[in-house]
N, C-alpha and C positions, 0 to 999 in steps of 0.2 A: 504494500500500500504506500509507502512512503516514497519508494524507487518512483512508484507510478507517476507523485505527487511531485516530485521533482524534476522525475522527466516533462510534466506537464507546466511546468513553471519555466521550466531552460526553452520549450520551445515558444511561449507564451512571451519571453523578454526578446528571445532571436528573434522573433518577427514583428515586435514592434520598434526595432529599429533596421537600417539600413547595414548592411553585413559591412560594407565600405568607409562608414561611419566610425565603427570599431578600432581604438587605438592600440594601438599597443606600446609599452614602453619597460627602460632600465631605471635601473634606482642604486644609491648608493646612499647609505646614512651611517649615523652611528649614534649610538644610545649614549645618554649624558652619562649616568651613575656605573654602568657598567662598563663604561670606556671599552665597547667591543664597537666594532665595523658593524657592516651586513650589508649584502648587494641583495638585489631582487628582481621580480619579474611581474608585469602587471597590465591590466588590460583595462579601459578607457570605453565604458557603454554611455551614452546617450540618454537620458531619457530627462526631454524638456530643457529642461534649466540644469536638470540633474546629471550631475554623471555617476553611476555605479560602477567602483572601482574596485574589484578583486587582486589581488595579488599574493604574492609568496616571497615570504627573505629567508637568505641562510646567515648563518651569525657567523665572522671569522674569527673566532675564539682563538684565542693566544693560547696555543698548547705549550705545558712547560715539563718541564721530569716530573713522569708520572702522575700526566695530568694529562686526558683528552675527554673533550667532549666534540658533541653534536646541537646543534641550535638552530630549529629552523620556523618559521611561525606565518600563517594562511590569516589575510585580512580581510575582509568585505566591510570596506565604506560607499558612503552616498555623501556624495561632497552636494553643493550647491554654488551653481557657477555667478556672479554678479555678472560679465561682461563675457558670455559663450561666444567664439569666434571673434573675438576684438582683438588688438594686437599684445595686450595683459591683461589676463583675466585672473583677476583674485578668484579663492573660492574658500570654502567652510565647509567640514567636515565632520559627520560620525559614524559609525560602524561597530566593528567587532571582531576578534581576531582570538585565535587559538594557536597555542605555542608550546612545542615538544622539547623538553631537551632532554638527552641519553649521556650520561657522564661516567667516566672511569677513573677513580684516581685512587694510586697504591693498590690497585688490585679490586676493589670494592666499587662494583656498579650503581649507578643512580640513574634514575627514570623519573622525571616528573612531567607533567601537562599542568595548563590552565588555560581559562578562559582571560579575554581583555577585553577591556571598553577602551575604544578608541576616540579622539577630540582632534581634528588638524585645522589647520589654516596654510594656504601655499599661494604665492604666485604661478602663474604658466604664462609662457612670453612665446607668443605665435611669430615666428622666422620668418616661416613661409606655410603653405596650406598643412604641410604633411611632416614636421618638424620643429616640437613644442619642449623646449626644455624649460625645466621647473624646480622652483624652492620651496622646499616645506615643511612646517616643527609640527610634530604627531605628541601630545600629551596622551598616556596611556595607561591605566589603571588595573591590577587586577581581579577577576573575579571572586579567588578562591576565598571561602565561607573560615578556614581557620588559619587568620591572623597573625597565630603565632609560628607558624610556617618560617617567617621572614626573621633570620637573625638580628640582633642586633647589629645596627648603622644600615640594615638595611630595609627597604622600602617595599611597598608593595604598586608603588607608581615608577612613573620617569619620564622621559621626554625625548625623543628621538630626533637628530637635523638631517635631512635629504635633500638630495637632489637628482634630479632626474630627467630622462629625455624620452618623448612620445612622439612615435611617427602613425 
């Protein structure tokens, strides 16, 4: 039931915009508090004023002796455009995002997930028609229900800087 209901929602957004319309774009940020990088991949839907913006980043984690991890985290925001196809167009954003990360250190594995609420605000500077690079700070929050999860000095929010280019 739920495959169905999704299948029936993916074809329901495809066909209410233009397939050519669809942006696609690179990202590169890095998170304040966690002083990690992270590049990504992201796709640029249409709808109205609105653009629904799915993406995926992977985190470039600073492996050290005996220390590896993995960090990677799936977003869906709905930004709102002030000036669509103008030559800068601010915009303001929410959504939500879900983030894995699998860690090894001294031998002893770690697995966690959580959920995110997402907040951004970005420029995007139109070139030319097919070629929009852009700046943007993502305030991010986490979902998880127990608190005390987050050691001392650390947070259960932060703020990410990016930037990025959409053709």
């Amino acid at each position: 039931m739920k495959s169905r209901f999704l299948l029936f929602a993916a074809v329901v957004l495809l066909s209410t915009t233009s397939a050519y319309a669809i942006d696609f774009g690179v990202r590169y940020g890095q998170v304040s508090d966690a002083d990690e990088d992270f590049v990504g991949a992201e796709l640029g839907i249409p709808i109205g004023a609105f653009t629904f913006n799915p993406s995926f980043e992977y985190w470039l984690v600073d492996e050290e002796e005996g220390f590896d991890a993995t960090v990677w985290t799936v977003n869906a925001d709905f930004n709102y455009n002030f000036n669509r196809g103008g030559t800068i167009n601010p915009y303001l954003g929410l959504g939500a995002a879900y983030s894995q990360l699998d860690a090894e250190a001294s031998g002893i594995e770690f697995s966690d997930d959580e959920f995110l609420g997402n907040a951004n605000a970005g420029l995007e500077f139109r070139l030319m028609e097919t070629l929009m690079p852009y700046v943007q700070v993502r305030y991010f929050r986490s979902f998880n229900e127990d608190e005390e999860e987050f050691e001392e000095g650390d947070s259960s929010d932060d703020i990410a800087f990016m930037v990025g280019l959409r053709f």
